[in-house]
C-alpha positions as CSV (number, residue, x, y, z in Angstrom):
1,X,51.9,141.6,268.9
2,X,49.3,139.4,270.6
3,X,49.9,136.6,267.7
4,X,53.5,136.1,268.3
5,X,53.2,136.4,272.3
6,X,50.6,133.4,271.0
7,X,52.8,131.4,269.1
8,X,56.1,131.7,271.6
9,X,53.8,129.7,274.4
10,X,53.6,126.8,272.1
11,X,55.3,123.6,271.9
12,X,55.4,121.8,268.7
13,X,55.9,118.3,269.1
14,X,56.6,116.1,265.6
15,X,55.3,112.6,265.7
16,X,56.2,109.7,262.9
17,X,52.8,107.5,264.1
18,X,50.3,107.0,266.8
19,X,49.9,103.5,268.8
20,X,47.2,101.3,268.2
21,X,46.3,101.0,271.7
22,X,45.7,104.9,271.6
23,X,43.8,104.9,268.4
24,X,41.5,102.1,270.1
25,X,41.2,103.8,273.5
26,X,40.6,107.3,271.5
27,X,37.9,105.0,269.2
28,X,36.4,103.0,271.9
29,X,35.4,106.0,274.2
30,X,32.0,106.1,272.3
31,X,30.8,103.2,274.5
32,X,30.1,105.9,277.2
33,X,27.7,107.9,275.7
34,X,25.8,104.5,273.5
35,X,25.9,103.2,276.9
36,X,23.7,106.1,278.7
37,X,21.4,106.5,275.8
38,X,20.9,102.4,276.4
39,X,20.4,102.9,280.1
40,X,18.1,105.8,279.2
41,X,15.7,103.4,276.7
42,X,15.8,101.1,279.8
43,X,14.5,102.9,281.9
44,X,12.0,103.9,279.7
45,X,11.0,100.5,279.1
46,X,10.9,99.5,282.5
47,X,8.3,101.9,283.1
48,X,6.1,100.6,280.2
49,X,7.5,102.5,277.0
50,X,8.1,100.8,274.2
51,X,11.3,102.0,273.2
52,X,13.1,98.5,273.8
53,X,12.2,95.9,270.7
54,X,13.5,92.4,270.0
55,X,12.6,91.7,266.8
56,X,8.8,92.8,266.3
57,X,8.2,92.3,270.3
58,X,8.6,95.1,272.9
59,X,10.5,94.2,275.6
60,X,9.4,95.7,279.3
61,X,10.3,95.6,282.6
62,X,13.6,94.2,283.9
63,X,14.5,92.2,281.3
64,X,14.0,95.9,278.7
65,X,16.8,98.2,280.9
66,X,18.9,95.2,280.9
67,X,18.6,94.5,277.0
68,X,18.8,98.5,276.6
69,X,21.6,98.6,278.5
70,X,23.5,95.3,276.9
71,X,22.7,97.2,273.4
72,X,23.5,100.2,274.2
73,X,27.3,98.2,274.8
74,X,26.9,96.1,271.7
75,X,26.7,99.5,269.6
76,X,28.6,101.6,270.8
77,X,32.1,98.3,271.1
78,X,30.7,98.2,267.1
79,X,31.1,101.7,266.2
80,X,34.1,102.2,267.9
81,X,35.5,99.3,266.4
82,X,34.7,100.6,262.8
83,X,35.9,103.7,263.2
84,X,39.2,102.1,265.1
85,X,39.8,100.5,261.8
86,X,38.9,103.5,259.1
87,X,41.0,106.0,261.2
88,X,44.0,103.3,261.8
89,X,43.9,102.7,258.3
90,X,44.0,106.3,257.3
91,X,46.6,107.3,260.1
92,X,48.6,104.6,258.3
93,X,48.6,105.9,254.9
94,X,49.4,109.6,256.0
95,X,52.2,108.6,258.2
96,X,54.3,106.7,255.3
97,X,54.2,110.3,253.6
98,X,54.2,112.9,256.9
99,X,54.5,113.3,259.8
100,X,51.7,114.6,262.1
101,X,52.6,117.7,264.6
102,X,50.9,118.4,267.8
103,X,50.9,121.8,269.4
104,X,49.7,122.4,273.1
105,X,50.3,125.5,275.1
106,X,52.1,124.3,278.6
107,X,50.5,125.3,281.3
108,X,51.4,127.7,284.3
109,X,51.6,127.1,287.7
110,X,51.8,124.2,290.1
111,X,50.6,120.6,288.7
112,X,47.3,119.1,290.3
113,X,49.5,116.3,291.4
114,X,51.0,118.7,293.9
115,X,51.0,117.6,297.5
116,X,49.8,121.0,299.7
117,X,52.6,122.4,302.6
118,X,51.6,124.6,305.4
119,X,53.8,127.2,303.9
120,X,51.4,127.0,300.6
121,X,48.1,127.2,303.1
């Protein structure tokens, strides 16, 4: 009895194709993590480690957290770019044949967005 009491609080929703934009904002959110691990080698570098290289020299100091930092971005925009294109490429094949369905459980209560009364206080 659980399972169906499971199944009536979802909502199926049918969709033909995903946006590009989405796809690329979905793809591109790897920049945030490549992004702290760079900041993370610079400031390892900027306190002498030698995780920072340019070619076969280490690069400290200053100039090391911003190169870690700037290649940390560099990655993680490359990355996210080739997975962008694999999954928009493969979201384009499967949506010539079927569509994709979505389900999500609504939620209860009063939206975040809500403004507070005194009567709610």
């Amino acid at each position: 009895m659980g399972n169906e009491a499971k199944k009536s609080a979802m909502t199926e929703v049918r969709i033909r194709r995903f946006s590009v934009g989405t796809i690329l904002k979905v793809c591109l959110f790897v920049t945030i993590p490549s992004s702290a691990v760079g900041l993370l080698f610079g400031l390892f570098a900027l306190l002498g480690f030698n995780t920072v290289r340019w070619g076969a020299l280490s690069v400290l100091g200053g100039n090391g957290l911003l190169l870690g930092v700037a290649m940390g971005l560099v990655a993680g925009i490359a990355v996210g770019i080739v997975n962008f294109l694999l999954i928009w490429m493969g979201m384009t094949v499967v949506s010539a044949f079927k569509t994709t369905r979505i389900q999500f459980q609504e939620r209860s209560g009063t939206p975040r967005s809500s403004v507070s009364t005194p009567q709610d206080l």
